[in-house]
C-alpha positions as CSV (number, residue, x, y, z in Angstrom):
1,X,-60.6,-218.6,-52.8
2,X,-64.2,-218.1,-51.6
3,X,-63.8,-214.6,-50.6
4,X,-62.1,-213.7,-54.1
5,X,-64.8,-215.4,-56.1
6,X,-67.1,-212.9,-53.6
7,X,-65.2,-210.1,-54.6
8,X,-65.2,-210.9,-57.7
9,X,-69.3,-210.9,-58.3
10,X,-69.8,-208.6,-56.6
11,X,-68.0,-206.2,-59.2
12,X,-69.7,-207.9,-62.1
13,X,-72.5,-207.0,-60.4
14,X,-71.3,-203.4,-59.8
15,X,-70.1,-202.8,-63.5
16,X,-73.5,-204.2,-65.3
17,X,-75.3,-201.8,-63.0
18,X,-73.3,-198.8,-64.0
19,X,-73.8,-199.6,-67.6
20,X,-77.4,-200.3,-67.5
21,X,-78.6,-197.2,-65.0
22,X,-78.8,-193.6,-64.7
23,X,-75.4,-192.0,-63.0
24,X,-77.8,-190.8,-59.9
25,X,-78.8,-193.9,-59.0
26,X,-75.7,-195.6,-60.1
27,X,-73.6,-193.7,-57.7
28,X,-76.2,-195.3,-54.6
29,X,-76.1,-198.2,-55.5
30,X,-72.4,-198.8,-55.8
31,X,-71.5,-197.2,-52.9
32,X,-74.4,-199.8,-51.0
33,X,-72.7,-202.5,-53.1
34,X,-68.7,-201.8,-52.1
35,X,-69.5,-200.7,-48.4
36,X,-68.2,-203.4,-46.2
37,X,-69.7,-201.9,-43.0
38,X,-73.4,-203.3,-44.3
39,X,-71.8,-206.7,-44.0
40,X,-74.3,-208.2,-46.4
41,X,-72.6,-210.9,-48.2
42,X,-72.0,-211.4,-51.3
43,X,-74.2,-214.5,-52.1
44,X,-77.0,-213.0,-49.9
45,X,-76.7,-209.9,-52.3
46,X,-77.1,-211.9,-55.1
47,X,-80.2,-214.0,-53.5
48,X,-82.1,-210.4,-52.8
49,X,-81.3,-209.7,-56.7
50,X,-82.4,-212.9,-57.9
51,X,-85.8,-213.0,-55.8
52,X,-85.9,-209.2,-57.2
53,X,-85.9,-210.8,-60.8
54,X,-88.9,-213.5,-60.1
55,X,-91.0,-210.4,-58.9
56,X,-90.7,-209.1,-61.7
57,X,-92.4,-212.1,-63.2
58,X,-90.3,-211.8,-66.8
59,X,-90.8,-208.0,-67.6
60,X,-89.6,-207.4,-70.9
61,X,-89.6,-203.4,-70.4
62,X,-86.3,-203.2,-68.4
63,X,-88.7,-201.7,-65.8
64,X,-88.7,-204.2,-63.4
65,X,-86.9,-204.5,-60.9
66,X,-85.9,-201.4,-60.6
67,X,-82.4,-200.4,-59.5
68,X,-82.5,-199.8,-55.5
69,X,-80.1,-199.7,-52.1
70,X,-79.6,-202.7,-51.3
71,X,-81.1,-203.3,-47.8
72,X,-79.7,-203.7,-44.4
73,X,-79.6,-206.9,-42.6
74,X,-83.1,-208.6,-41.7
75,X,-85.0,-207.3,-44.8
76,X,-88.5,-209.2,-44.5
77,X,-88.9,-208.0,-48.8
78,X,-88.6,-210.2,-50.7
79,X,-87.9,-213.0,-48.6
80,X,-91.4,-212.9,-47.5
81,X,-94.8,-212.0,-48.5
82,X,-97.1,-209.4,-46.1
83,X,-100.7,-210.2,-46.4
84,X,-102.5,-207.6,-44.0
85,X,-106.2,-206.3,-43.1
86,X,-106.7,-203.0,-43.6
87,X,-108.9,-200.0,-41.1
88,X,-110.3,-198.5,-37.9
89,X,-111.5,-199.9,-34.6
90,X,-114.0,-197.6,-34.5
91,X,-115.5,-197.8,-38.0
92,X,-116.9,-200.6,-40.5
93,X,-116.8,-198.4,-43.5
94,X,-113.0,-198.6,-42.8
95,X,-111.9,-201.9,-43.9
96,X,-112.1,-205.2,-42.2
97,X,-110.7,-204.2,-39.1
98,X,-113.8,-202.4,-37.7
99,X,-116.4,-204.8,-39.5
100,X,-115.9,-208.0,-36.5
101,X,-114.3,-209.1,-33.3
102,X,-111.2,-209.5,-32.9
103,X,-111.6,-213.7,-32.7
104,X,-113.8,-213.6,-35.7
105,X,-111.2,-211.3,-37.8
106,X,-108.1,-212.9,-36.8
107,X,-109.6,-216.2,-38.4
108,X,-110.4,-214.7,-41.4
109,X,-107.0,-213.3,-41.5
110,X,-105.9,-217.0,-41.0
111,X,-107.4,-218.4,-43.7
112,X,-106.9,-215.4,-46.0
113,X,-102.8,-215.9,-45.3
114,X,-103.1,-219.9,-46.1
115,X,-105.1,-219.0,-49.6
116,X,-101.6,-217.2,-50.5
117,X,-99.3,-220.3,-49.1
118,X,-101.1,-222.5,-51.4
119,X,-101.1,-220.0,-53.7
120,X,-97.6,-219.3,-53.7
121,X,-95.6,-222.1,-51.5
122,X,-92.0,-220.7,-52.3
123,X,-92.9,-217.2,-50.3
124,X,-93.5,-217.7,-46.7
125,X,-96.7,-215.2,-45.4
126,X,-96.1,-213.2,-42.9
127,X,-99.8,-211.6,-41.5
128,X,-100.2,-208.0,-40.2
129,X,-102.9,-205.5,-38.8
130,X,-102.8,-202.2,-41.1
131,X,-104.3,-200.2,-38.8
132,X,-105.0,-196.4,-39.4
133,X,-104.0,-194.3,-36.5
134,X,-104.8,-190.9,-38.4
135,X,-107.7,-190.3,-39.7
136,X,-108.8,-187.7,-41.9
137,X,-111.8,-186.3,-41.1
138,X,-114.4,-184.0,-42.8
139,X,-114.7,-181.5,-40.4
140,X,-112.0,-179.3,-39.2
141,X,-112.0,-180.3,-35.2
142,X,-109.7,-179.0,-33.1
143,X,-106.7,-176.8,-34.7
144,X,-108.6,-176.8,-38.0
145,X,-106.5,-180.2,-39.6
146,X,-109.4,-182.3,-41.0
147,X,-107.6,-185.4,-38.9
148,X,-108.2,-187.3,-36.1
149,X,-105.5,-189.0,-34.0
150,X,-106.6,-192.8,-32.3
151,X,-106.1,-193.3,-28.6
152,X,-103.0,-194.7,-27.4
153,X,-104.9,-197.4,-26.2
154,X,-106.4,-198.2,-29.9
155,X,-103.0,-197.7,-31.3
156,X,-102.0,-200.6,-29.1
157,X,-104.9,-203.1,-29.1
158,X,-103.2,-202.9,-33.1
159,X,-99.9,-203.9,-32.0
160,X,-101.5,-206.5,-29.6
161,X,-103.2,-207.8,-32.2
162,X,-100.5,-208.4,-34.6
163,X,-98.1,-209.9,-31.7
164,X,-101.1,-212.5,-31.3
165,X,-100.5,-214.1,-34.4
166,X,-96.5,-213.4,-34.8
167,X,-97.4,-210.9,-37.2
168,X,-96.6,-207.7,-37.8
169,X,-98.3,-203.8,-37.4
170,X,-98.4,-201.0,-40.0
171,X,-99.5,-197.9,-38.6
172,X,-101.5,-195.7,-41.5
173,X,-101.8,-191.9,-41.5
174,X,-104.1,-189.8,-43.5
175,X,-102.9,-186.3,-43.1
176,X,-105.9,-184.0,-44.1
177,X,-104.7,-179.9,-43.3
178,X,-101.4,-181.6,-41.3
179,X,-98.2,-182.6,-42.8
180,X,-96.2,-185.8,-42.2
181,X,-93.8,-183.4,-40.3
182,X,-96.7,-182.8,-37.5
183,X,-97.8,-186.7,-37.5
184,X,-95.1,-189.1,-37.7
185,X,-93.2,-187.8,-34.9
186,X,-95.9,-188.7,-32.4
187,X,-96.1,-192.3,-33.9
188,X,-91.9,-192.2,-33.3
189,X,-92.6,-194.1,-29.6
190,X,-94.3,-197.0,-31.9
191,X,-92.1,-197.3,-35.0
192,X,-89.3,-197.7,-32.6
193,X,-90.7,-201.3,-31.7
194,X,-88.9,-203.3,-34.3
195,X,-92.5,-205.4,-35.7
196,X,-94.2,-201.7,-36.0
197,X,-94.3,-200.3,-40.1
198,X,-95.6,-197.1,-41.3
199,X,-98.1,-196.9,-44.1
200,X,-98.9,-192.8,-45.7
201,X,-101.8,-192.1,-47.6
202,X,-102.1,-189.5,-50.6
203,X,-105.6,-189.6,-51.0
204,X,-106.1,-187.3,-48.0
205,X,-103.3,-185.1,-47.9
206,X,-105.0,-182.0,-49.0
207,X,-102.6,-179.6,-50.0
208,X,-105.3,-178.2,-52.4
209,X,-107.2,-177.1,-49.1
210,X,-110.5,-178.7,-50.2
211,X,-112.0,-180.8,-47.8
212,X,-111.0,-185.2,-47.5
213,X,-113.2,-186.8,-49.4
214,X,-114.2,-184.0,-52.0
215,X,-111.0,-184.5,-54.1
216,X,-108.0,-187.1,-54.0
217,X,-105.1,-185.2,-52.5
218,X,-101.5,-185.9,-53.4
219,X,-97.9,-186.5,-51.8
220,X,-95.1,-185.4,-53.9
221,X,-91.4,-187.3,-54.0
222,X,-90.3,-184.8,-51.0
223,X,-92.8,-186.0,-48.6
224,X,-92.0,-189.6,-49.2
225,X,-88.3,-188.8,-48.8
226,X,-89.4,-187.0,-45.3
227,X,-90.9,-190.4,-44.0
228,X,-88.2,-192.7,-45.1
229,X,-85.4,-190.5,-43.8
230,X,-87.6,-190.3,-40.4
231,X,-87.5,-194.3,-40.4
232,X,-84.3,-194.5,-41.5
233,X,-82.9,-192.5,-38.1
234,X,-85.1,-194.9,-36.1
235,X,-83.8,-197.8,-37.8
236,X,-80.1,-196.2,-37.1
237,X,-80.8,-194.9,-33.9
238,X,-82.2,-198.0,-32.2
239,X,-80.3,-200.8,-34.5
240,X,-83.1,-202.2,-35.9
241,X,-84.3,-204.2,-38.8
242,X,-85.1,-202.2,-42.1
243,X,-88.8,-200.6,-41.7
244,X,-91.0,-200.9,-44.3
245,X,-93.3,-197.9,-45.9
246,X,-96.4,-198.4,-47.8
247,X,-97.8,-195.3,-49.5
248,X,-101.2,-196.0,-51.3
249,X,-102.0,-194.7,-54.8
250,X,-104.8,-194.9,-57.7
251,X,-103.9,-192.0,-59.7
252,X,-101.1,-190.1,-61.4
253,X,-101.5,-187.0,-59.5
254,X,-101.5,-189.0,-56.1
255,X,-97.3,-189.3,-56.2
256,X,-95.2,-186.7,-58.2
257,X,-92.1,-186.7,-58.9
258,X,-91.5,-189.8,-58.2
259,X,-88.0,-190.2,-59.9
260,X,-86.9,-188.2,-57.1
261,X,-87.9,-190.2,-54.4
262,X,-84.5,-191.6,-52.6
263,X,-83.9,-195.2,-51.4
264,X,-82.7,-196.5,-48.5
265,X,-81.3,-199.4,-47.0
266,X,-82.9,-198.8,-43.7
267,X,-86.6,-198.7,-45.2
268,X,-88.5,-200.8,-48.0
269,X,-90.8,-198.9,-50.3
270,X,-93.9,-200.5,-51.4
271,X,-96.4,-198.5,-53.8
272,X,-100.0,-200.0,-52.9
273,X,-102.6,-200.2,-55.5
274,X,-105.7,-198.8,-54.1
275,X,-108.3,-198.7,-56.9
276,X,-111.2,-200.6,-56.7
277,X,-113.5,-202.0,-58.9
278,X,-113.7,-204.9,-61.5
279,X,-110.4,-207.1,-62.4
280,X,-109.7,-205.3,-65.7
281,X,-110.3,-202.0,-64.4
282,X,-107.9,-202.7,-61.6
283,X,-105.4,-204.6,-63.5
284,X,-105.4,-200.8,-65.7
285,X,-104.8,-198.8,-62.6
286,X,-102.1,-201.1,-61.4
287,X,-100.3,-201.2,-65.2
288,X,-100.9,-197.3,-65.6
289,X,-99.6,-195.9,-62.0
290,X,-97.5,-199.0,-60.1
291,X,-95.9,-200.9,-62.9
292,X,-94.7,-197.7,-65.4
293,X,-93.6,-195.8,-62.3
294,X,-91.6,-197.8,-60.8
295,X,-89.4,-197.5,-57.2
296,X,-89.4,-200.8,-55.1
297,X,-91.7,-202.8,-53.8
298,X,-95.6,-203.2,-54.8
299,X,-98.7,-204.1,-53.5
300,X,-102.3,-204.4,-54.4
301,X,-105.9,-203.8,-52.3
302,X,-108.9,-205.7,-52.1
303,X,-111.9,-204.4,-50.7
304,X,-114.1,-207.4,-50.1
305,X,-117.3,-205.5,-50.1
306,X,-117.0,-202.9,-53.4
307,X,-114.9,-205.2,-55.1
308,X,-117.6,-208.0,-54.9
309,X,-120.5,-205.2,-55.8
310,X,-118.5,-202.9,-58.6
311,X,-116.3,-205.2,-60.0
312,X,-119.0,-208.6,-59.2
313,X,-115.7,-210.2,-57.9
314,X,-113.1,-210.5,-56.0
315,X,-109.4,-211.4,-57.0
316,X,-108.0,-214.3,-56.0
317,X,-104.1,-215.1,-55.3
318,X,-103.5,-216.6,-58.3
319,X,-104.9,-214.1,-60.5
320,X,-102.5,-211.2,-58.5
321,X,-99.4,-214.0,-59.0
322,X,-99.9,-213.5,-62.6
323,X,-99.3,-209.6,-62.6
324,X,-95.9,-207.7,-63.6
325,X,-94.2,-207.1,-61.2
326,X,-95.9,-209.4,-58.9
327,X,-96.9,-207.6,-55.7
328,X,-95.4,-208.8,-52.5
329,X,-97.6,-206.9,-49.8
330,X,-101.7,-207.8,-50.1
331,X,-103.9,-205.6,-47.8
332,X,-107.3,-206.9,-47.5
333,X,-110.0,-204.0,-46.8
């Protein structure tokens, strides 16, 4: 009887999507939905949808959430919420991460994550180091890519880092003259670890051939489809865990095409804001380029320092809690 009443939900479930969607994404989704060889079951299906609709914090639009594949088995979004701190090793302009040692920062990390368990007691917090492992750079250096590839042994004090606290690692990449196709491939030996995420920034992919940091570069829906197919194959390849990609963005030409952009089960997509500034300005950017846009997951940046000396302040948890959708990764720069 259990396994019929299963059954049964899940083509409720099936049919209301294919009324209520486009046929393109209809036709992923229901295939995720019927296929047996995911073994998600059915009640854990309908958990995922449900925590889907309290993200969403009672969007009237129809927007949010936004029809998805269902993901593979051991999904940390949006059973959980990733609150991470953001930069280089080798720079405090960066982000947190180059600002303190690693004692010091760890404990602010600590403290930051219990802010959001009070905040939000519901979502357990899982921490993570968002480290950038490419770095654009405004000279050309060798080859003539405006980027700078971190040490293995940088790479790794990240990871180290992260496994301290039972946390987890996203490895960031800012492109410059190189493609995702020249850089992701050496992070492969990395995002095969099953606690090791990928994060891709726009702002300094340069396709325009002007220099990072003289204009905001852009990805468009095909490069994103290049990283998550890339993670998807590691994910297949080694049986892990779905990976999760954050790609940052403050302006409309900073994603295009994004109805294009394919999901997966093997990989989450979360669209960061990255805009600083004051509250209202950022609450704009994030209503203007992460809320109408939407494709999975989203997140939201605070940069302690402008933040505090643009904007006067800082956001607090319960101020992001209150956003449509309500973001489930927070980095901290």
């Amino acid at each position: 009887m259990l396994l019929l009443i299963c059954f049964f939900l899940i083509l409720i479930f099936s049919f209301f999507i294919a009324s209520k969607y486009k046929q393109k994404n209809v036709a992923v989704l229901a295939d995720l939905v019927i296929d047996t060889t995911q073994k998600i079951p059915a009640f854990d299906t309908l958990t995922y949808i449900n925590k889907l609709k309290l993200l969403a914090n009672n969007d009237k639009t129809g927007k949010w959430p936004p029809i998805t594949a269902i993901p593979l088995k051991g999904a940390l979004l949006p059973y959980n919420r990733i609150i991470a701190y953001y930069g280089n090793f080798y720079s405090k302009n960066m982000g947190i991460l180059g600002e303190y040692s690693t004692s010091i920062m760890l404990q602010k990390l600590n403290e930051q994550v219990k802010q959001w368990e009070d905040a939000d007691s519901l979502t357990p917090v899982i921490p993570a180091i968002h480290y950038i492992a490419v770095t654009a750079q405004s000279s050309a250096g060798n080859g003539g890519y405006y980027r700078m590839r971190m040490p293995e042994k940088e790479i790794q004090k990240a990871i180290n880092m992260a496994d301290s606290i039972n946390g987890i690692t996203f490895l960031d990449v800012q492109v410059g003259f190189s493609t995702l196709q020249n850089e992701l491939p050496q992070l492969e030996k990395y995002l095969m670890q099953s606690k090791v995420h990928l994060g891709i920034d726009p702002e300094f992919s340069m396709k325009s051939g002007k220099r990072p940091g003289t204009s905001i570069g852009t990805f468009d829906a095909e490069d994103i489809n290049y990283a998550t197919a890339l993670l998807a194959k590691i994910v297949k390849d080694h049986q892990l865990p779905p990976k999760i990609l954050v790609v940052h963005r403050f302006t409309e030409g900073m994603l295009t095409n994004y109805k294009n952009i394919i999901t997966r089960p093997e990989v989450q997509i979360v669209i960061n804001m990255d805009g600083f500034g004051s509250p209202v300005l950022k609450k704009n950017t994030y209503h203007s380029f992460i809320f109408k846009q939407p494709i999975q997951f989203t997140g939201f940046k605070v940069f302690y320092k402008i933040d505090a000396k643009t904007g006067r302040r800082i956001m607090q948890p319960d101020e992001l809690l209150q956003l449509t959708p309500k973001p489930i990764y927070i980095q901290y720069q």
